[in-house]
VMD Tcl script that builds the backbone (N, CA, C; Angstrom):
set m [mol new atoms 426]
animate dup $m
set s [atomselect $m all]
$s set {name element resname resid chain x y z} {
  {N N UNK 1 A -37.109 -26.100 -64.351}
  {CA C UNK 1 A -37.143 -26.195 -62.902}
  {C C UNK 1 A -38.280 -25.385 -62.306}
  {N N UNK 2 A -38.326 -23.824 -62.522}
  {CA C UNK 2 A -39.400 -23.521 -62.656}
  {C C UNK 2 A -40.913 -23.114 -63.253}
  {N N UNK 3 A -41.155 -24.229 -64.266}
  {CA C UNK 3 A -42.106 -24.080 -64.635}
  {C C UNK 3 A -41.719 -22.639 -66.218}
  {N N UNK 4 A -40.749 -22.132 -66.121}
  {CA C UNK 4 A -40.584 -20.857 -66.784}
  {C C UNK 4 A -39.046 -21.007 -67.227}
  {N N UNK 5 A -38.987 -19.663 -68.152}
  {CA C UNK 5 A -37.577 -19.845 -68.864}
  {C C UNK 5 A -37.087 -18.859 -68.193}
  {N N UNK 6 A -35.565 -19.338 -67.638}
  {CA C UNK 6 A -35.037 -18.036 -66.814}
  {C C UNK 6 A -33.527 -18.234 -67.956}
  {N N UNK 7 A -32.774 -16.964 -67.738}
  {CA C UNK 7 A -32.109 -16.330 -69.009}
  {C C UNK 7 A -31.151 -16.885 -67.917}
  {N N UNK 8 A -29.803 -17.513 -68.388}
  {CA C UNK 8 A -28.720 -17.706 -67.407}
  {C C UNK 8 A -28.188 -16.566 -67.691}
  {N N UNK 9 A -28.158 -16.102 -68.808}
  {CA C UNK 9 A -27.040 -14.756 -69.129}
  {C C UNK 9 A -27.567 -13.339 -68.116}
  {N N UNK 10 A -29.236 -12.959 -67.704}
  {CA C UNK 10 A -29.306 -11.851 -67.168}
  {C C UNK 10 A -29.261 -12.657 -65.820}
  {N N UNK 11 A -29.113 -13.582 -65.241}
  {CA C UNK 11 A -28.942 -13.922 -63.980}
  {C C UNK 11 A -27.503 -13.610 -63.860}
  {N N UNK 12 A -26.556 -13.784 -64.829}
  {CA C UNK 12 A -25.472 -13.556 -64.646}
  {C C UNK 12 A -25.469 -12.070 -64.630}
  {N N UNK 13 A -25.487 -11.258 -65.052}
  {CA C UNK 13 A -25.550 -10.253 -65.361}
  {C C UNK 13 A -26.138 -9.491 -64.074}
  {N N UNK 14 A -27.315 -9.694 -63.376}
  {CA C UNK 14 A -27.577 -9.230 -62.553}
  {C C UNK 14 A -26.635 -9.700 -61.256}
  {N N UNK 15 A -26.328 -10.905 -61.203}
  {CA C UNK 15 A -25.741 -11.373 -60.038}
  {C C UNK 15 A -24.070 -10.137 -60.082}
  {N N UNK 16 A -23.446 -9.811 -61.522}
  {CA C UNK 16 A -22.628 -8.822 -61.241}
  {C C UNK 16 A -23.125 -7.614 -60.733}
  {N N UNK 17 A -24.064 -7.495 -60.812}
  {CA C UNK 17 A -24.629 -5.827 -60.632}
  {C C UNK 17 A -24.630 -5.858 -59.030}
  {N N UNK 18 A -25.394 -6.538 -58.698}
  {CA C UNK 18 A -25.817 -6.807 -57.295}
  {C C UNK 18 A -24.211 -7.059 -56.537}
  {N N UNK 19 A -23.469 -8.108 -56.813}
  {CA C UNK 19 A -21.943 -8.141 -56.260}
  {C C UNK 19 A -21.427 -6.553 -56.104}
  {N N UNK 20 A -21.740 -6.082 -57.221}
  {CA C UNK 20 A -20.841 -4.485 -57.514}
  {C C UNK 20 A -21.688 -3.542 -56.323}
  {N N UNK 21 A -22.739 -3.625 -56.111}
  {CA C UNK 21 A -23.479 -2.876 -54.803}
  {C C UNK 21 A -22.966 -3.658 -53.897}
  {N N UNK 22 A -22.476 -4.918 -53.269}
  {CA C UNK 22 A -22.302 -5.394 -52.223}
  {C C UNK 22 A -21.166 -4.306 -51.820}
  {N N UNK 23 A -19.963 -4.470 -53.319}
  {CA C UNK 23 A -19.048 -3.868 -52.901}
  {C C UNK 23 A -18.712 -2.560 -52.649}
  {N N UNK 24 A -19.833 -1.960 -53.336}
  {CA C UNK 24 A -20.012 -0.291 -52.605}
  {C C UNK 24 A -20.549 -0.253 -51.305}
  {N N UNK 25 A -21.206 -0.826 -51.161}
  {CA C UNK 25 A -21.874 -1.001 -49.397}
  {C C UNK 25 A -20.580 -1.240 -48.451}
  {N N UNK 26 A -20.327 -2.256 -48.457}
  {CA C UNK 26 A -19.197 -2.622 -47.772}
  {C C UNK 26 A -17.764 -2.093 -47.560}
  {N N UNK 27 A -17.586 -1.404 -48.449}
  {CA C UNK 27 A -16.367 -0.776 -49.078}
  {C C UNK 27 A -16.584 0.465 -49.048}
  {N N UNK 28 A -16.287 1.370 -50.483}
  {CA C UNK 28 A -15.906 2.602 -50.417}
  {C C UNK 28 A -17.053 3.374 -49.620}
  {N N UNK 29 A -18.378 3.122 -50.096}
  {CA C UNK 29 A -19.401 3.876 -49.612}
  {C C UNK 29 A -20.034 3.625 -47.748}
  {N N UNK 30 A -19.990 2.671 -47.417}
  {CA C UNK 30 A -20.274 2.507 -45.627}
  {C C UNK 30 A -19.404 1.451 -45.001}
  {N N UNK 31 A -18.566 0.869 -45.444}
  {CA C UNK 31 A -17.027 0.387 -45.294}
  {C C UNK 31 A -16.789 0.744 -43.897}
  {N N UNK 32 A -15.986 2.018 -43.496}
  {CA C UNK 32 A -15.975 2.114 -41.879}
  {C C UNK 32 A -16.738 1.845 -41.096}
  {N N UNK 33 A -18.284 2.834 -41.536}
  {CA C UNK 33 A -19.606 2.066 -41.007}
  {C C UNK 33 A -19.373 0.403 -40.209}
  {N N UNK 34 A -19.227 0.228 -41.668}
  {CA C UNK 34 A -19.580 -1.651 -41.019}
  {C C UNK 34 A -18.407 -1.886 -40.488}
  {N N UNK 35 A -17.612 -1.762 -40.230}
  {CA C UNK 35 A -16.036 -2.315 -39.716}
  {C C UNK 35 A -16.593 -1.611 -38.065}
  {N N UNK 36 A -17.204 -0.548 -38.237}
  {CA C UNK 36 A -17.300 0.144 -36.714}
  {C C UNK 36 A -18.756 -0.963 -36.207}
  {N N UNK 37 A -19.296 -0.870 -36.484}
  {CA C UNK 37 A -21.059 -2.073 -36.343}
  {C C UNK 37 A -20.433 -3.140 -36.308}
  {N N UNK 38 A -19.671 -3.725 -36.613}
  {CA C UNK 38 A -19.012 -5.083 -36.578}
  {C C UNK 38 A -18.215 -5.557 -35.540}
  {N N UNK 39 A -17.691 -3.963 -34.997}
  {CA C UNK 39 A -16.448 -4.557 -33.962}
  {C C UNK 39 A -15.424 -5.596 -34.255}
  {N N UNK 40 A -14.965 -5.351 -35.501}
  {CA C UNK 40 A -13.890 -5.463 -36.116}
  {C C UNK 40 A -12.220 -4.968 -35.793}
  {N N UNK 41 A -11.408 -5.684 -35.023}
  {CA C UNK 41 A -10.141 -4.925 -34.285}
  {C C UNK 41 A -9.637 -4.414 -35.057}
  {N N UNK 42 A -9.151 -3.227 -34.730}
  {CA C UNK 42 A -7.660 -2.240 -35.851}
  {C C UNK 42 A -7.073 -3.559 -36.211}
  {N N UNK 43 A -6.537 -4.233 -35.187}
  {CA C UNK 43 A -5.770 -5.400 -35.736}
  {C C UNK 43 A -6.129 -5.953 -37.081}
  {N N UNK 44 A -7.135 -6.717 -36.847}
  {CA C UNK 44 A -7.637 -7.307 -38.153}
  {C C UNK 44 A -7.495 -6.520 -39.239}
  {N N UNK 45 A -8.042 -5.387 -39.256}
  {CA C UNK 45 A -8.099 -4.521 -40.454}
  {C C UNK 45 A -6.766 -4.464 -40.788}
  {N N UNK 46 A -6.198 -3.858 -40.261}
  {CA C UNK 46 A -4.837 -3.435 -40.334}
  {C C UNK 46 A -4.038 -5.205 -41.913}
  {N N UNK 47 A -4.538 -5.965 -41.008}
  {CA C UNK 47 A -4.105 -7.124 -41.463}
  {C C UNK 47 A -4.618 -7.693 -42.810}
  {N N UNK 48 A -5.735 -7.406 -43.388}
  {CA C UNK 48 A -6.699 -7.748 -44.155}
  {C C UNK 48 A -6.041 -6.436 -45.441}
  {N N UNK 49 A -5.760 -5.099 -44.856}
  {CA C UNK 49 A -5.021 -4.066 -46.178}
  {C C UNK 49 A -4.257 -4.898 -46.468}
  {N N UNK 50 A -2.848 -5.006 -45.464}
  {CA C UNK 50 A -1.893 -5.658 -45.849}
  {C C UNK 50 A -1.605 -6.439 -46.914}
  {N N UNK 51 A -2.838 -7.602 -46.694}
  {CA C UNK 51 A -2.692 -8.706 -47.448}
  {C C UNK 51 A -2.961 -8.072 -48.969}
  {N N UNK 52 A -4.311 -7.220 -49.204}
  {CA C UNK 52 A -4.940 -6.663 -49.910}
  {C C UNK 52 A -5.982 -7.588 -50.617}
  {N N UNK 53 A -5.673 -7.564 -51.980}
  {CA C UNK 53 A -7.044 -8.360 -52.489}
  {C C UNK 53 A -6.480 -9.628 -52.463}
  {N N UNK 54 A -5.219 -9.790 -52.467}
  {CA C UNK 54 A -4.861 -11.258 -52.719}
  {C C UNK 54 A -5.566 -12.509 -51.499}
  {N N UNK 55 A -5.883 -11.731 -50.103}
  {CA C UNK 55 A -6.192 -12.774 -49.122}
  {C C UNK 55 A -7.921 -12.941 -49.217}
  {N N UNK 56 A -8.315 -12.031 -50.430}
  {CA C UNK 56 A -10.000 -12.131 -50.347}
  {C C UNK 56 A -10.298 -12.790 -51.405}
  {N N UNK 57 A -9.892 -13.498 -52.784}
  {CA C UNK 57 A -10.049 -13.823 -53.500}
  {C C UNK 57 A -10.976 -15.568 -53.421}
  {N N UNK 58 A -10.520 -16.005 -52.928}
  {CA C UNK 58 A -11.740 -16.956 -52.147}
  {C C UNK 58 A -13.178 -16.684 -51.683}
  {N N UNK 59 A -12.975 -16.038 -50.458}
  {CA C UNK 59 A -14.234 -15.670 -49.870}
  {C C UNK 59 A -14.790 -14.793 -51.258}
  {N N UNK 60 A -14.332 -14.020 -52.342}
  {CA C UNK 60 A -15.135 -13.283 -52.976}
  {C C UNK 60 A -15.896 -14.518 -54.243}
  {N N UNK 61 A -14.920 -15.217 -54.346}
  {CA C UNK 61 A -15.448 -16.164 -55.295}
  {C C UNK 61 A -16.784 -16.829 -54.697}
  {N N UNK 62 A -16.640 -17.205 -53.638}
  {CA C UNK 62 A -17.763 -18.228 -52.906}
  {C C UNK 62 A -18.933 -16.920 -52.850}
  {N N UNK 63 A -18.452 -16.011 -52.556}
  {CA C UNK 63 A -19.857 -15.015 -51.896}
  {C C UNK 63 A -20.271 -14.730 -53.551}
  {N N UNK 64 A -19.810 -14.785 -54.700}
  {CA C UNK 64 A -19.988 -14.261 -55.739}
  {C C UNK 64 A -21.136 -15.450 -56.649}
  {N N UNK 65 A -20.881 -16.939 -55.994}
  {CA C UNK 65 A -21.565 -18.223 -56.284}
  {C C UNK 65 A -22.805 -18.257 -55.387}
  {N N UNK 66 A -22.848 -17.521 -54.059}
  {CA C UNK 66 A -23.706 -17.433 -53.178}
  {C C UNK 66 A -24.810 -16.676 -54.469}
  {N N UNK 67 A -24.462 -15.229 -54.734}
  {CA C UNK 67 A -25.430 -14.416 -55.363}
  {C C UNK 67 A -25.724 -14.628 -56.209}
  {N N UNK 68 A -25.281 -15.821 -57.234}
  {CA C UNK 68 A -25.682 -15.942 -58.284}
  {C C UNK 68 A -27.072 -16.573 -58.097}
  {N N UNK 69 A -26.526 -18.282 -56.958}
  {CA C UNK 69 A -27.820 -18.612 -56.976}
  {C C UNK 69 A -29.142 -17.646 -56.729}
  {N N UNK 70 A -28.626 -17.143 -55.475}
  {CA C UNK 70 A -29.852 -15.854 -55.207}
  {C C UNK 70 A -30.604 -15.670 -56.190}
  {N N UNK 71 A -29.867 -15.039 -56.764}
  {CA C UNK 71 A -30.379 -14.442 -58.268}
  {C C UNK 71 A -31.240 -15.189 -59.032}
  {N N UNK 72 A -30.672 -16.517 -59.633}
  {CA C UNK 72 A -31.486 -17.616 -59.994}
  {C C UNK 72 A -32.555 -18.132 -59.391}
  {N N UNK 73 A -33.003 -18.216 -58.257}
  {CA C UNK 73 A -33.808 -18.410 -57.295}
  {C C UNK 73 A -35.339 -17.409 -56.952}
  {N N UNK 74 A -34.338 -15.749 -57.422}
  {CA C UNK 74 A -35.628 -15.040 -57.683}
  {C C UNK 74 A -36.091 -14.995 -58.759}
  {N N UNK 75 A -34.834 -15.166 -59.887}
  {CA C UNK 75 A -35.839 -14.971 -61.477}
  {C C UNK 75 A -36.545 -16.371 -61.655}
  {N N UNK 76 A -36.510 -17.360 -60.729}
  {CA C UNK 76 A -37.314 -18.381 -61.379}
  {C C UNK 76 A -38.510 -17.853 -60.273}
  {N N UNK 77 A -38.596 -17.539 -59.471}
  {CA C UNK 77 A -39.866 -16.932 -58.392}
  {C C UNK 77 A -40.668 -15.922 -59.332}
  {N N UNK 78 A -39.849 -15.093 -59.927}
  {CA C UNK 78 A -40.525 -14.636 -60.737}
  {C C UNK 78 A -41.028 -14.813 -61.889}
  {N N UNK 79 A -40.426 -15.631 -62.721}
  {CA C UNK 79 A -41.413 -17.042 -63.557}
  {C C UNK 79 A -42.650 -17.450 -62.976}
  {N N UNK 80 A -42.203 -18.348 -61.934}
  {CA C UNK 80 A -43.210 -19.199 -61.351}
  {C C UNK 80 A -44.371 -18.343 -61.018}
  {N N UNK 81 A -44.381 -17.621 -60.567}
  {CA C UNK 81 A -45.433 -16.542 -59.942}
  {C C UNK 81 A -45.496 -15.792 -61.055}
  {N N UNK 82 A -45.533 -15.026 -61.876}
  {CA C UNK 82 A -45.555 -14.634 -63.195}
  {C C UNK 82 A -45.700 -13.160 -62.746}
  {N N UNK 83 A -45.286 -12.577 -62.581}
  {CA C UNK 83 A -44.827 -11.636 -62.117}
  {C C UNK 83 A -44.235 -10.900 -63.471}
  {N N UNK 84 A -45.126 -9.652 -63.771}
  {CA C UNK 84 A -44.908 -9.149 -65.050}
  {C C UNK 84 A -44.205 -7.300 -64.564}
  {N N UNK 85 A -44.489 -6.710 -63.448}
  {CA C UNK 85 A -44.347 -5.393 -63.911}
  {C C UNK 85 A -42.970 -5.429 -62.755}
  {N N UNK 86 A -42.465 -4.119 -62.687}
  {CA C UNK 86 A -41.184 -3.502 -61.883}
  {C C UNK 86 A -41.878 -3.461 -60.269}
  {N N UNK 87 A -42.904 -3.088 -60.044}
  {CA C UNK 87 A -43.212 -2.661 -58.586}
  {C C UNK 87 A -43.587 -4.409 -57.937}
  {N N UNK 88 A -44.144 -5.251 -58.871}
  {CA C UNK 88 A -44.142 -6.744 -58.370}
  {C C UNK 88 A -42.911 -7.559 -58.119}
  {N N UNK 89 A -41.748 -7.044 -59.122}
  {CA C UNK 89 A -40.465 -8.000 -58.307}
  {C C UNK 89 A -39.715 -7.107 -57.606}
  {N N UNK 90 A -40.422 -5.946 -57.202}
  {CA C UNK 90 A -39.730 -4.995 -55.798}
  {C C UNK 90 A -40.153 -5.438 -54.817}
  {N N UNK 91 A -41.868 -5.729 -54.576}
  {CA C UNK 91 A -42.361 -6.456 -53.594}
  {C C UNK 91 A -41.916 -7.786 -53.162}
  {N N UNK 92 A -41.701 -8.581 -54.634}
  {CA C UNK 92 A -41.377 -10.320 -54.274}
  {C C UNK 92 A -39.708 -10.073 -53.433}
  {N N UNK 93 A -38.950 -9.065 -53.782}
  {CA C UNK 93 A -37.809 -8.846 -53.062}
  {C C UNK 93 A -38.225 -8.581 -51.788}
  {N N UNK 94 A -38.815 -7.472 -51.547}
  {CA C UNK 94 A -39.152 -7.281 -50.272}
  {C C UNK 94 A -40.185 -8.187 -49.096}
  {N N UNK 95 A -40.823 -9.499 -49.556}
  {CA C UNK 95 A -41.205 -10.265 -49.096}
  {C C UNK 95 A -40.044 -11.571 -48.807}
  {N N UNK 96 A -38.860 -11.822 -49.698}
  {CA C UNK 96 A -37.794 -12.645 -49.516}
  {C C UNK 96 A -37.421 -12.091 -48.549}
  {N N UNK 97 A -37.292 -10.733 -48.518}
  {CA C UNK 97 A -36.027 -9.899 -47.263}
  {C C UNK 97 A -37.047 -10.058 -46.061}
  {N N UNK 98 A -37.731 -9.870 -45.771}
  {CA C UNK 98 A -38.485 -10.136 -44.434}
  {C C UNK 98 A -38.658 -11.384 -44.130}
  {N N UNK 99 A -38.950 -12.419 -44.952}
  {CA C UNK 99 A -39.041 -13.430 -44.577}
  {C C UNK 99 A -38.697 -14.667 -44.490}
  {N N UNK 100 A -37.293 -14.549 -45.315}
  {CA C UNK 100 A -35.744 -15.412 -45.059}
  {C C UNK 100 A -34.876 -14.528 -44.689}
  {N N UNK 101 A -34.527 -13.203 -44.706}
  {CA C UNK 101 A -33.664 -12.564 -44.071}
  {C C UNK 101 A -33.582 -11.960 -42.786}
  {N N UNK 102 A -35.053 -11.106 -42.713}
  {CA C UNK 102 A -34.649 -10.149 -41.418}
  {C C UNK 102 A -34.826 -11.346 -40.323}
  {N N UNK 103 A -36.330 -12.210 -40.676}
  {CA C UNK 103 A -36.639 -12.962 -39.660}
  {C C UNK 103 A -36.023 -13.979 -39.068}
  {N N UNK 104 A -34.460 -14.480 -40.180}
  {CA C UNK 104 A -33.823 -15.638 -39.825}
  {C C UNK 104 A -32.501 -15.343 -39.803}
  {N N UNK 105 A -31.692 -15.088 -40.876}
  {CA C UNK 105 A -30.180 -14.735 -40.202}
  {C C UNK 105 A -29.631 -13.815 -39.858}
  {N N UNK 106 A -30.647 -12.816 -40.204}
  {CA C UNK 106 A -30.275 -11.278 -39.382}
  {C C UNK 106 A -30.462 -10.975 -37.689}
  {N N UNK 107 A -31.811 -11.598 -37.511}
  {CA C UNK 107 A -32.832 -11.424 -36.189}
  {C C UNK 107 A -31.249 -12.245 -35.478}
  {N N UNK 108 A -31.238 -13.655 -36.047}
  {CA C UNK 108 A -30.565 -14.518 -35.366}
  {C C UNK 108 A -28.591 -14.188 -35.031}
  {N N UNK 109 A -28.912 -13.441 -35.835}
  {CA C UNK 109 A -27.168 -13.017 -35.451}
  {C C UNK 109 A -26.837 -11.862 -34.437}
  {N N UNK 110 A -28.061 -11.357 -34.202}
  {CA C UNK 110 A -28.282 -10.570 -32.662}
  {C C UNK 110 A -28.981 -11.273 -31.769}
  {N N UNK 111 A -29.514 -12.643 -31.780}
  {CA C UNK 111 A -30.138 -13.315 -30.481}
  {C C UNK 111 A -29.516 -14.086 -30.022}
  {N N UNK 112 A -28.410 -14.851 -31.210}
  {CA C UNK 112 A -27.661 -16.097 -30.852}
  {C C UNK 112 A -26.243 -15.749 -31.239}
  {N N UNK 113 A -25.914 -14.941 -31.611}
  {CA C UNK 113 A -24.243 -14.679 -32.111}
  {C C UNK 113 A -24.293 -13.402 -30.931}
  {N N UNK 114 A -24.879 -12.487 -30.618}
  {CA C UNK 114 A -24.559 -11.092 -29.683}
  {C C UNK 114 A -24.273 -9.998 -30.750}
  {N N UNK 115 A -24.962 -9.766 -31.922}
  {CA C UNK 115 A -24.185 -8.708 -32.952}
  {C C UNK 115 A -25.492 -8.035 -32.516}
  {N N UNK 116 A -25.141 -6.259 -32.430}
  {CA C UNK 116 A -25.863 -5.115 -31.799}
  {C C UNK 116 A -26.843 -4.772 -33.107}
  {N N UNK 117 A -27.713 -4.477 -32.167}
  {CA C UNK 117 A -28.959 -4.225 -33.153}
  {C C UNK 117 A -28.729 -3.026 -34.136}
  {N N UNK 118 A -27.788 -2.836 -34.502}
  {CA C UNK 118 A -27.232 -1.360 -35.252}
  {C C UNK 118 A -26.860 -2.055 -36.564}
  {N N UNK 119 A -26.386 -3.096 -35.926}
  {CA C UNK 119 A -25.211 -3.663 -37.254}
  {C C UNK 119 A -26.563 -4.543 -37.522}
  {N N UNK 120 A -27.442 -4.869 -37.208}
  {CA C UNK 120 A -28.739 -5.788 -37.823}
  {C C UNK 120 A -29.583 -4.761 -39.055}
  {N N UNK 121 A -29.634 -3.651 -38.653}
  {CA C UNK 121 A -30.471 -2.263 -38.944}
  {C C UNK 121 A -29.561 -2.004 -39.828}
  {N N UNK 122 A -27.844 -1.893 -39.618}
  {CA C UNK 122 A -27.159 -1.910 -41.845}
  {C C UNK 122 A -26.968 -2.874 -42.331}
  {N N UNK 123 A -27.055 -4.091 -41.863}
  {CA C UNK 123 A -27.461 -5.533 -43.165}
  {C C UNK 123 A -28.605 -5.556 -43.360}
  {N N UNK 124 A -29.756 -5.024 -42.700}
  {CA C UNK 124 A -30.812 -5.577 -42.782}
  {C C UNK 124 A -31.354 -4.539 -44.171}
  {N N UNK 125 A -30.877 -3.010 -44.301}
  {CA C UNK 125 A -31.068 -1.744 -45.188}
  {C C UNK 125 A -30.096 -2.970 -46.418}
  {N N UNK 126 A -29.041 -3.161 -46.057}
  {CA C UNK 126 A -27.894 -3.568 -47.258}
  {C C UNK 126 A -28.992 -4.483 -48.697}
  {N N UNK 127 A -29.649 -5.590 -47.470}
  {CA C UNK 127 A -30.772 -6.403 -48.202}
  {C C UNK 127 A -31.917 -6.109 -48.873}
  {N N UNK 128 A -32.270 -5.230 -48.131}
  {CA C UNK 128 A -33.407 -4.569 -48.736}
  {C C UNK 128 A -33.150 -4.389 -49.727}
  {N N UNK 129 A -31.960 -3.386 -50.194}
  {CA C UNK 129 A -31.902 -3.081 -51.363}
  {C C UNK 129 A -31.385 -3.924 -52.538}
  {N N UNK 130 A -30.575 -4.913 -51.800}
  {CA C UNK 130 A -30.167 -5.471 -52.619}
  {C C UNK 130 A -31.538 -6.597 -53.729}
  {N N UNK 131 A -32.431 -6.885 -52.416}
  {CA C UNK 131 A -33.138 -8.498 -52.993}
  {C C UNK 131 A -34.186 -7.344 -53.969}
  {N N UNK 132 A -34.452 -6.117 -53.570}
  {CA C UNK 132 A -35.333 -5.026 -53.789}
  {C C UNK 132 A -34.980 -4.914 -55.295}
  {N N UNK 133 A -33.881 -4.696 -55.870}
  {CA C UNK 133 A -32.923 -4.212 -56.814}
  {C C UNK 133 A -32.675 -5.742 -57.762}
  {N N UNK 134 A -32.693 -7.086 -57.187}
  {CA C UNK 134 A -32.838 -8.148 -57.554}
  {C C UNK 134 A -34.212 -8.412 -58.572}
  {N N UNK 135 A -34.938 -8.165 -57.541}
  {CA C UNK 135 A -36.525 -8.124 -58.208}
  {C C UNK 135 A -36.889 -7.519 -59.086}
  {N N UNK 136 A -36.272 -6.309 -59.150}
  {CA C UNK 136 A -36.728 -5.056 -60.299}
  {C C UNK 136 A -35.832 -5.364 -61.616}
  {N N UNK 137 A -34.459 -6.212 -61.460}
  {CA C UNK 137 A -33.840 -6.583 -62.346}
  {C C UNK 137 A -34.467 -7.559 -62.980}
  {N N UNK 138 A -34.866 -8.472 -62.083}
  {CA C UNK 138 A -35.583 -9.856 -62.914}
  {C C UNK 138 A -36.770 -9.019 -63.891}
  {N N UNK 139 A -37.389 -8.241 -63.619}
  {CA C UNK 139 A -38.692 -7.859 -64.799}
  {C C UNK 139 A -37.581 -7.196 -65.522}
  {N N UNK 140 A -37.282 -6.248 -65.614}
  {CA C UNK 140 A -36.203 -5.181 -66.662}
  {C C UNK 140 A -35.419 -6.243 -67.519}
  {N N UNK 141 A -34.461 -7.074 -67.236}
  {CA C UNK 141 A -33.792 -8.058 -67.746}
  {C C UNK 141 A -35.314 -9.075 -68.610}
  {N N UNK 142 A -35.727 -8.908 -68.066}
  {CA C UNK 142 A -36.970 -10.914 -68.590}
  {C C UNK 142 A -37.287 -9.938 -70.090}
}
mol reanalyze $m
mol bondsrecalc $m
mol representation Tube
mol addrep $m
């Protein structure tokens, strides 16, 4: 597909790594953070423990198929473009994050949804690191 051999096994592999930072971001490590940036009701929350993991097991599956492709998408970018050292698929991350992320569903979820430029400024850090950490995996893994 791309021109190059991409490993399904370190796409897999990375796509867990990267899931496992989603879930420190979100969770134990800036968890309130984002529930407070989100404007998220006690209610909800309240409702979402309750259930516990049993009512997220969906949405985690789908968001978990989301990152894989991701993943697949940069290690073939990084094929295609041949992209050999660690600081080149930090950059190719950090050129994805500016220029499918900040500029399109981040920008857009504070121009057209009303989400405060705070909560744009911790998804927008969340990405960074993540597509950042993506990139540096694709050379380390290849």
């Amino acid at each position: 597909m791309f021109g190059g051999f991409v490993s399904l096994g370190d796409v897999l592999l990375t796509a867990i790594i990267l899931f496992f930072v989603g879930f420190l971001w979100y969770g134990p490590f800036f968890g309130r953070t984002w529930i407070k940036l989100s404007k998220i009701p006690a209610v909800e929350v309240a409702k979402a423990k309750k259930k516990g993991m049993k009512g997220m097991w969906k949405s985690m599956v789908l968001n978990f198929i989301g990152t894989f492709i991701m993943v697949y998408i940069i290690f073939g970018f990084v094929s295609l473009l041949g992209i050999t050292s660690a600081m080149q698929g930090i950059v190719l991350g950090f050129w994805i994050w500016l220029g499918f992320f900040v500029c399109t569903t981040l920008l857009g979820s504070v121009l057209w949804e009303g989400k405060s430029w705070s909560l744009f400024a911790f998804n927008g850090l969340y990405w960074l690191v993540t597509l950042g950490l993506a990139g540096l995996l694709s050379i380390v893994f290849a």
